[in-house]
OpenMM code with the backbone's topology and positions (N, CA, C; nanometers):
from openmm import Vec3, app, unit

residues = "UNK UNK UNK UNK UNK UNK UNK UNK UNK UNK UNK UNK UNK UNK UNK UNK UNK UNK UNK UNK UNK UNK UNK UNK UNK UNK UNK UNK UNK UNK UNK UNK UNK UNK UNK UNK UNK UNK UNK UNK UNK UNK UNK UNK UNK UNK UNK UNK UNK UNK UNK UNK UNK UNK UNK UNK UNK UNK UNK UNK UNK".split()
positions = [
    Vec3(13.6070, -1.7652, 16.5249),
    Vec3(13.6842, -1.6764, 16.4401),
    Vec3(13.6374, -1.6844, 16.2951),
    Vec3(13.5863, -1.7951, 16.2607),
    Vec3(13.5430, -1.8645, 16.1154),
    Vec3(13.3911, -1.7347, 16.0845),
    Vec3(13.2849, -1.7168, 16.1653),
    Vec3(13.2141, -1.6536, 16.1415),
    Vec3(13.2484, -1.4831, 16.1623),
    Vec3(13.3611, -1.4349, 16.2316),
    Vec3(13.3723, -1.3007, 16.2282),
    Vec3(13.4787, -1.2614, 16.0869),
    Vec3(13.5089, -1.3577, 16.0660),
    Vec3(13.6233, -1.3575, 15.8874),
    Vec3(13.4722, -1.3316, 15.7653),
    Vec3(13.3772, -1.4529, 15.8294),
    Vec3(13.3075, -1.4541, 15.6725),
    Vec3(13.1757, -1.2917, 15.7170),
    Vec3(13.1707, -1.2775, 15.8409),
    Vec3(13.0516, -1.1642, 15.8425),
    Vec3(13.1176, -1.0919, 15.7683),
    Vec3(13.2842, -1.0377, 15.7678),
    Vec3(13.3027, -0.9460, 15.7552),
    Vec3(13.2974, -0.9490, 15.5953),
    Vec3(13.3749, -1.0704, 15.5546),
    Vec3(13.3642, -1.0917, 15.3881),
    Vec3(13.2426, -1.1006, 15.3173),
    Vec3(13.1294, -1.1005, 15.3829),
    Vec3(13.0224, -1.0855, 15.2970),
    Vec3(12.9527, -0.9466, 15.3118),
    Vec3(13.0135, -0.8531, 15.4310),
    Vec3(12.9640, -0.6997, 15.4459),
    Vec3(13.0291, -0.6718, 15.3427),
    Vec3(13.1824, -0.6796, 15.3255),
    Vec3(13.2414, -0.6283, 15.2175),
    Vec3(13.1956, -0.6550, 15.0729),
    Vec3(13.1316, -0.7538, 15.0204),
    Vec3(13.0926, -0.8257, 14.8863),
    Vec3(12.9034, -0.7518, 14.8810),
    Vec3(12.8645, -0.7419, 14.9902),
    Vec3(12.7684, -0.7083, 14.9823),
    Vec3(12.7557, -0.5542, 14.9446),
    Vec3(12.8711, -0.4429, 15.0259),
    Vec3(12.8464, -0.3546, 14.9724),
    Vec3(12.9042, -0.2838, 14.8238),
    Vec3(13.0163, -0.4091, 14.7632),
    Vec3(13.0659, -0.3818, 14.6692),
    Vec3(12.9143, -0.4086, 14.5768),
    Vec3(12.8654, -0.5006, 14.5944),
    Vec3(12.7540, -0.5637, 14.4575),
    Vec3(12.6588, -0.4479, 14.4921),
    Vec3(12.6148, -0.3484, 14.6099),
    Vec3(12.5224, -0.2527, 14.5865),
    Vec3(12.5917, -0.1574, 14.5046),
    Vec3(12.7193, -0.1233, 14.5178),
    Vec3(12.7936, -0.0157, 14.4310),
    Vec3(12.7808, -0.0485, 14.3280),
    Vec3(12.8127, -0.1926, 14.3008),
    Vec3(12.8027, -0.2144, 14.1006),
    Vec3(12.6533, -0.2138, 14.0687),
    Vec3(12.5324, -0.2989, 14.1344),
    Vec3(12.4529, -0.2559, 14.1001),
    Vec3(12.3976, -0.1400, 14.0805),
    Vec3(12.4489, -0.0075, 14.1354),
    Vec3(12.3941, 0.1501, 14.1272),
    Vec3(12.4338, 0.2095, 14.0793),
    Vec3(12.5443, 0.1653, 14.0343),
    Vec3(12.6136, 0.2190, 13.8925),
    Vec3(12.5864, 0.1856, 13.7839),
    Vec3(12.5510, 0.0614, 13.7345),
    Vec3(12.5289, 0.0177, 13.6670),
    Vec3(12.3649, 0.0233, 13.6191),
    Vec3(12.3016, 0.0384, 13.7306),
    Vec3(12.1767, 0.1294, 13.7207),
    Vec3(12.1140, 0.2809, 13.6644),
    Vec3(12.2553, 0.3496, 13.7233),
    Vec3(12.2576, 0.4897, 13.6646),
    Vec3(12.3029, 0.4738, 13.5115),
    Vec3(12.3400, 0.3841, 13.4763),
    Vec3(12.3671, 0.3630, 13.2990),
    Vec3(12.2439, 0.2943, 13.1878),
    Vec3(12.1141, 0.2977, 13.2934),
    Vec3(12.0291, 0.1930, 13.2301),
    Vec3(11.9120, 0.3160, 13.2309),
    Vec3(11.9073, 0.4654, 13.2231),
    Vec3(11.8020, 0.5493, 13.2468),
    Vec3(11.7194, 0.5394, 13.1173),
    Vec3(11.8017, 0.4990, 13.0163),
    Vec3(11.6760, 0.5509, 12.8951),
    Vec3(11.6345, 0.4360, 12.8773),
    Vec3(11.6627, 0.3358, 12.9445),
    Vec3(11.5749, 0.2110, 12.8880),
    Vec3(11.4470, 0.2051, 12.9392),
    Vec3(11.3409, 0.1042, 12.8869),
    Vec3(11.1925, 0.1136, 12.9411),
    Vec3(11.2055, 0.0550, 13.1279),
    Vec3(11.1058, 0.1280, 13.2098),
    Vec3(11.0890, 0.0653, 13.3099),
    Vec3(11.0705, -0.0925, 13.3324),
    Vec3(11.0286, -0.1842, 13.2742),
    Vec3(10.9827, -0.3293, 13.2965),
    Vec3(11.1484, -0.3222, 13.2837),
    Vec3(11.1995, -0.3325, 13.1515),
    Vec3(11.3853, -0.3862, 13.1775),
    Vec3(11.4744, -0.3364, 13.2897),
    Vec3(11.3987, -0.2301, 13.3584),
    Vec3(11.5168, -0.1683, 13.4921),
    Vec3(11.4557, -0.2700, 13.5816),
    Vec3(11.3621, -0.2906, 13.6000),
    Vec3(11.2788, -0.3657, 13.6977),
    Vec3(11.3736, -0.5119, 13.6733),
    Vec3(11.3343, -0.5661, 13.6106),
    Vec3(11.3967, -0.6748, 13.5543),
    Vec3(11.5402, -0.7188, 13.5738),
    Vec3(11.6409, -0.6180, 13.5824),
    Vec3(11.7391, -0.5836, 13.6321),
    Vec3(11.8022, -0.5695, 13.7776),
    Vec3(11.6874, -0.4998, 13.8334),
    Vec3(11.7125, -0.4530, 13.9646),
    Vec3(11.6690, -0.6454, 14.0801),
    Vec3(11.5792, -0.6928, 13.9764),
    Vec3(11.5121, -0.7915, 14.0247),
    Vec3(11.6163, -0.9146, 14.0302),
    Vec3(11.6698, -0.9417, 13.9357),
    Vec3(11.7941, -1.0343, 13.9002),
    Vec3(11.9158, -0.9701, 14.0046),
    Vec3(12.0092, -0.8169, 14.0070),
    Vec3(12.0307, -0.8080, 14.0378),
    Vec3(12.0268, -0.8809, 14.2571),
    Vec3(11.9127, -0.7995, 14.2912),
    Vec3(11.8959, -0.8434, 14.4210),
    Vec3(11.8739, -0.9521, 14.4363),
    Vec3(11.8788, -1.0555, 14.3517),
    Vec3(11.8679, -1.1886, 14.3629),
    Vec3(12.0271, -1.2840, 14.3939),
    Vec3(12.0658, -1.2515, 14.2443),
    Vec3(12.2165, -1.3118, 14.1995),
    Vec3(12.3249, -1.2819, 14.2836),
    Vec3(12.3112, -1.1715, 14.4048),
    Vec3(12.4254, -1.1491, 14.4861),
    Vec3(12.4309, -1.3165, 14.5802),
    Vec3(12.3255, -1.3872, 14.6098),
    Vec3(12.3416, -1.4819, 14.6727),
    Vec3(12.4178, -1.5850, 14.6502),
    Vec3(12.4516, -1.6216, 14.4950),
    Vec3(12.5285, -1.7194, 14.4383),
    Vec3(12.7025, -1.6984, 14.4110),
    Vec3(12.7434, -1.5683, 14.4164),
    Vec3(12.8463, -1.6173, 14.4650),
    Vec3(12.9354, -1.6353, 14.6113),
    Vec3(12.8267, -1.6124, 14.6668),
    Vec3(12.8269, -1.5946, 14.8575),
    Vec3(12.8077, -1.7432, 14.8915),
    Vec3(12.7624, -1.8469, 14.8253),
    Vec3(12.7136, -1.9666, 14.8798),
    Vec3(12.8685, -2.0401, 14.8706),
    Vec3(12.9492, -2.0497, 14.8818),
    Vec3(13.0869, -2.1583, 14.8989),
    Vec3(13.1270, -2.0389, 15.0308),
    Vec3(13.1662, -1.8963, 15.0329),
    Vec3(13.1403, -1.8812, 15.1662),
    Vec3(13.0932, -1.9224, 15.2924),
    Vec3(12.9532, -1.9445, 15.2620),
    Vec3(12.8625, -1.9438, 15.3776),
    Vec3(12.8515, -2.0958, 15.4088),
    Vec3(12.9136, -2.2098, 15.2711),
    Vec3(12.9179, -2.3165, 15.3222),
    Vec3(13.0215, -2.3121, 15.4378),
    Vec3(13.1687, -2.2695, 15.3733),
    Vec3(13.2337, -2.2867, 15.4697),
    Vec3(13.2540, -2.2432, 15.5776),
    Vec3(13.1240, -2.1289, 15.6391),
    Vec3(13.1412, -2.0953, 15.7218),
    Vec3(13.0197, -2.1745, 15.8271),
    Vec3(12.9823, -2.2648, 15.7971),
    Vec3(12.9066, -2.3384, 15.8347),
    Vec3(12.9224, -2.4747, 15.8430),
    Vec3(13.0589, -2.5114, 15.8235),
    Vec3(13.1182, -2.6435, 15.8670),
    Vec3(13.1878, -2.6778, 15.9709),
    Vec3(13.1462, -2.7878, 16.0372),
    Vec3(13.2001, -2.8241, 16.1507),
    Vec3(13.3667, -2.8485, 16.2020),
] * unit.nanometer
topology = app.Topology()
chain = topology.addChain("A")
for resn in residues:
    res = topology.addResidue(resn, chain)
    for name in ("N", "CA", "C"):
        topology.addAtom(name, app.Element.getBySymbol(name[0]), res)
């Protein structure tokens, strides 16, 4: 039951952080390409850190 609670809580977190990231994307048009990059790069990164106390606990015995 522990892993069908957290799949579902991290589908949900996952598709909230694509919404903020693409919004928050569409507000970054006039800046230079390297800083969207830069952005988009951090972005798809940083969703992992607040998912990790999740995924611990969904990975304890």
């Amino acid at each position: 039951m522990r892993k069908i609670i957290t799949g579902l809580a991290i589908l949900a977190f996952i598709a909230f952080w694509i919404f903020l990231a693409g919004t928050i994307g569409t507000h970054m048009t006039g800046l230079p390409g390297w800083l969207q990059l830069v952005f988009y790069v951090v972005a798809g990164i940083a969703w992992v850190f607040p998912l990790r106390p999740i995924l611990k606990w969904m990975n304890r015995a």
